[in-house]
Structures are given as structure tokens and as C-alpha cells.
C-alpha positions as CSV (number, residue, x, y, z in Angstrom):
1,X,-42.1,22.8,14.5
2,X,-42.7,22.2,10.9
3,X,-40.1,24.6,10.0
4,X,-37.0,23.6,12.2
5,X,-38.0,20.0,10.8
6,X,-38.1,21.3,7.3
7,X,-34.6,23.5,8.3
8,X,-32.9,20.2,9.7
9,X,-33.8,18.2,6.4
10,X,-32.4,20.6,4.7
11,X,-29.1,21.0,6.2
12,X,-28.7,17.1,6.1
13,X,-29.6,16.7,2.4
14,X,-26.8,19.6,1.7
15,X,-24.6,17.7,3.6
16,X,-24.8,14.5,1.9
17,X,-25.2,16.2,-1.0
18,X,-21.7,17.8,-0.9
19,X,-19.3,15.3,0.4
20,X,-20.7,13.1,-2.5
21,X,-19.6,15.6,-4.8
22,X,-16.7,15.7,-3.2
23,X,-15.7,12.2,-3.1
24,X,-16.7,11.9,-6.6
25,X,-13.9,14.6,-7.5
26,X,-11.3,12.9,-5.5
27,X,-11.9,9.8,-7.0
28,X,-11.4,11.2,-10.4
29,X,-8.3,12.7,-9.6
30,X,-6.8,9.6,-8.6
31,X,-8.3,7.3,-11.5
32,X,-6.0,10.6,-13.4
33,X,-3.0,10.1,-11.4
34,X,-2.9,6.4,-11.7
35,X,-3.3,6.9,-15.9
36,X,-0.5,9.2,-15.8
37,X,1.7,6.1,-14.3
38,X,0.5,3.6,-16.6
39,X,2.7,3.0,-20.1
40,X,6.8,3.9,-20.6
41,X,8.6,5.4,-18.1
42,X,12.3,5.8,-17.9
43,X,15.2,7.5,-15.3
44,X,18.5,7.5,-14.2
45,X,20.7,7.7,-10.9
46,X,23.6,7.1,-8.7
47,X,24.0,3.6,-7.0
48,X,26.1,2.3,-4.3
49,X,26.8,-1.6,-4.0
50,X,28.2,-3.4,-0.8
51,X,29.9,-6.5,-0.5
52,X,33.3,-7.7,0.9
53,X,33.5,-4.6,3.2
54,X,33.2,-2.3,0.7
55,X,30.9,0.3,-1.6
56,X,31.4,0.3,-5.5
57,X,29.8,3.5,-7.3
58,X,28.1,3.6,-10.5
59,X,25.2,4.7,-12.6
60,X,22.3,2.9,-12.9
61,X,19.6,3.7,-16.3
62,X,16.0,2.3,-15.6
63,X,13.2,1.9,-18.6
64,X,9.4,0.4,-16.9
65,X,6.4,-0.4,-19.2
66,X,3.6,-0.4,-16.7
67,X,0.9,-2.2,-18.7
68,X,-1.7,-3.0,-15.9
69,X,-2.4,-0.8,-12.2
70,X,-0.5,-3.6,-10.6
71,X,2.1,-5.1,-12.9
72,X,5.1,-3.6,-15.2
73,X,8.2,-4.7,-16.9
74,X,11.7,-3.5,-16.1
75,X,14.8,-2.9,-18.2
76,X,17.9,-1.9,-15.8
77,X,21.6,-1.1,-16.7
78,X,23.9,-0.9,-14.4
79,X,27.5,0.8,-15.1
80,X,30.4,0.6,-12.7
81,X,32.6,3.9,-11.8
82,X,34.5,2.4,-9.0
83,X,34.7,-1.1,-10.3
84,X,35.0,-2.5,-14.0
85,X,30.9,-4.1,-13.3
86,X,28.8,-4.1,-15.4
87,X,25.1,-5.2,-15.5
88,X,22.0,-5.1,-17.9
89,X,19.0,-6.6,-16.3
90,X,15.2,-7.7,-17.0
91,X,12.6,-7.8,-14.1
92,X,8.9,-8.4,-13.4
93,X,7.5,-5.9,-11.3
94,X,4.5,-5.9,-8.9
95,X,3.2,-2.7,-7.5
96,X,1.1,-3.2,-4.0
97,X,0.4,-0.1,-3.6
98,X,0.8,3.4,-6.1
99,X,4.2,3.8,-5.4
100,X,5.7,1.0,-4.0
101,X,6.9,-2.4,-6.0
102,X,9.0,-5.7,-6.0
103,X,10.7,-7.0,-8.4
104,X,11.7,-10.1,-9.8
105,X,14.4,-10.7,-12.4
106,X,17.4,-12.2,-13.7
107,X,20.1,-10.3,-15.6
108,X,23.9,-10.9,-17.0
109,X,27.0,-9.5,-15.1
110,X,30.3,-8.7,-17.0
111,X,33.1,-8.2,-14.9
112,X,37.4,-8.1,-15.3
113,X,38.8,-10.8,-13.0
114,X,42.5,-11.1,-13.1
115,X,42.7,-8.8,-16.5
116,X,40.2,-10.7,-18.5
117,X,36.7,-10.3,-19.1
118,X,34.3,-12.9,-17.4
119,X,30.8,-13.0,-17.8
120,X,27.8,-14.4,-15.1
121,X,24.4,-14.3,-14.7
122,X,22.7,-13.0,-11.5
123,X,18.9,-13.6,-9.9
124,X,18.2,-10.2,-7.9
125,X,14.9,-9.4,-5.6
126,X,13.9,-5.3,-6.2
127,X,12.2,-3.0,-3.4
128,X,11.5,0.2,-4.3
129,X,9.3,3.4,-3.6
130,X,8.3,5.9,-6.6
131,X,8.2,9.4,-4.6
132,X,6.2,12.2,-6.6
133,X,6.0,15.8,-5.1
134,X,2.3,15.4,-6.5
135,X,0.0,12.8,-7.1
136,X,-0.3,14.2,-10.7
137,X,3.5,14.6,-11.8
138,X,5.0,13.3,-14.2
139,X,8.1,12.3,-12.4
140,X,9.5,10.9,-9.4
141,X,12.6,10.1,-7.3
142,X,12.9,6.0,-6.9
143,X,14.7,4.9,-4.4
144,X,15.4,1.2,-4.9
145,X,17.2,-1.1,-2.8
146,X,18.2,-5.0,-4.0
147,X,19.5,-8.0,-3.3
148,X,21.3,-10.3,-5.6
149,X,23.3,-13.3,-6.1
150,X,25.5,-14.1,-8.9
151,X,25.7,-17.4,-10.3
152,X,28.7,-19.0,-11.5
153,X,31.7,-16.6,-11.5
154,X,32.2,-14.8,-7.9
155,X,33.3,-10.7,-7.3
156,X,36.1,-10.7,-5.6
157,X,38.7,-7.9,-3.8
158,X,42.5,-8.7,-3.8
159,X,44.7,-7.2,-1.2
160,X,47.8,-7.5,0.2
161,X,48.8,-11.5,0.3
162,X,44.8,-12.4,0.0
163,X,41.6,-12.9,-2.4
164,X,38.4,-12.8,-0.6
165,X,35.4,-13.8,-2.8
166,X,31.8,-13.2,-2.7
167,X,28.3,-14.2,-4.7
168,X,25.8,-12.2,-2.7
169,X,25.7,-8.1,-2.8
170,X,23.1,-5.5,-2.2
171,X,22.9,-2.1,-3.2
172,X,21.0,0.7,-3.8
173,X,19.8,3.5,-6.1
174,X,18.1,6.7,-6.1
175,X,17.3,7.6,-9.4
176,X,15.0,10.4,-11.0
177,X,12.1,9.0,-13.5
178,X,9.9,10.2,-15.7
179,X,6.3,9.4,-16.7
């Protein structure tokens, strides 16, 4: 009896023994993954913006300075392929979880209206999703999709006989960054 009680101890204490080992290695690899995100990081990509009935193509450059596990500082700049828009931008960003994030910013629009150069600013809302292959790369692919109004001067399409005007868009990006 006092063996098979002995044997049973045992077995237990091993197996307590190991998943805490175990847990404790996990939980350094993630406090490693989440140090790898923290400071600069910077990418680029394709974006697609809708409004009026119709997609504009550019490229999009991102810069982040993640200073805390749950809050950063964006730098985006837009340039329009399809369209002559152009955009640099300053957010806040809030991650709630590793890879996903809102953001909150303001930036200044310069766009040609009628052959001239106008500028406007625009408030925009951010939702994205940083997508590593693994959790200790040092990149990602963002996808990122926002909404924004522009204040002041409106985007507008001319065709045949009419001008129709708009202050809202949304678009999106998928962009490749690096840690």
C-alpha cells in the first residue's frame, strides 16, 4: 500500500512539476515577442480608397513608435496613383490585443480641384490587424481599414454634364512592416 501511495505522489509531483516549467517557458517567450514589437517600426503597401462610386489606388508608407504594450504613435503618407491625392497623417494608436489597434488622428489632404492645388484637413478612425507568420518575427503584413472625413474642401468626380461631391471615404491598406 505504501508503495502505490508513494508511486501516486510521485507521478502527481512530476506532473505539477512539469507543466510549471512549461508555463514558465511560454510566458517568457511571449514577454520576448511583445519586446520585439515595442520601439520603431515602419512598412509600406498598396491602398484602395472608395467614394463616389469609385476606387482610387495609391501607396501608402507607415512609421509606428510603440512606446508602451498598449499605446504607439503613427506617422502615415498616403500617395495617389489613380488620383492627384495626397495625404500625410498623425495618429494615436491603441492596441487591445498583440495585434490588433485603433487609431485616432488628424492629418492634411492636398488635392487638384479644377487645375489648382487645394489643401484640407481630415479626422480619420484606423482599424487594423498586425499578422506575423510567428510570434517572434520581426515583420508583419497590416491590413488596415479607415474611415475619414475631410473638413473644408470636398473630393469630387466630374462627368459628363455633372460634379458630384463627397467628404466621407474609406479605404484600405495592406502593407508589409517591419520590427
Amino acid at each position: 500500500m505504501k508503495r502505490i501511495l508513494f508511486f501516486l505522489l510521485s507521478v502527481f509531483a512530476i506532473q505539477a512539476h512539469a507543466g510549471y516549467f512549461l508555463e514558465k517557458d511560454a510566458a517568457e517567450e511571449e514577454q520576448k515577442a511583445l519586446e520585439i514589437d515595442q520601439g520603431f517600426s515602419f512598412g509600406a503597401g498598396p491602398t484602395a480608397t472608395y467614394y463616389l462610386g469609385a476606387f482610387d489606388l495609391g501607396i501608402g508608407g507607415i512609421s509606428v513608435y510603440r512606446f508602451e504594450s498598449d499605446f504607439g504613435i503613427s506617422l502615415d503618407a498616403f500617395f495617389g496613383i489613380s488620383e492627384p491625392i495626397h495625404e500625410l497623417a498623425l495618429a494615436g494608436r491603441y492596441y487591445f490585443t498583440e495585434g490588433d489597434f485603433v487609431d485616432f488622428g488628424v492629418g492634411g489632404v492636398l488635392l487638384k480641384k479644377e487645375s489648382e492645388w487645394q489643401k484640407a484637413p481630415r479626422i480619420f478612425v484606423d482599424y487594423g490587424r498586425n499578422m506575423k507568420p510567428w510570434p517572434r518575427a520581426h515583420f508583419a503584413l497590416q491590413a488596415r481599414i479607415r474611415l475619414s472625413y475631410l473638413v473644408g474642401e470636398t473630393l469630387d468626380r466630374k462627368e459628363m454634364y455633372s460634379t458630384m461631391e463627397a467628404y466621407t471615404t474609406i479605404s484600405g491598406q495592406i502593407a508589409l512592416v517591419f520590427f
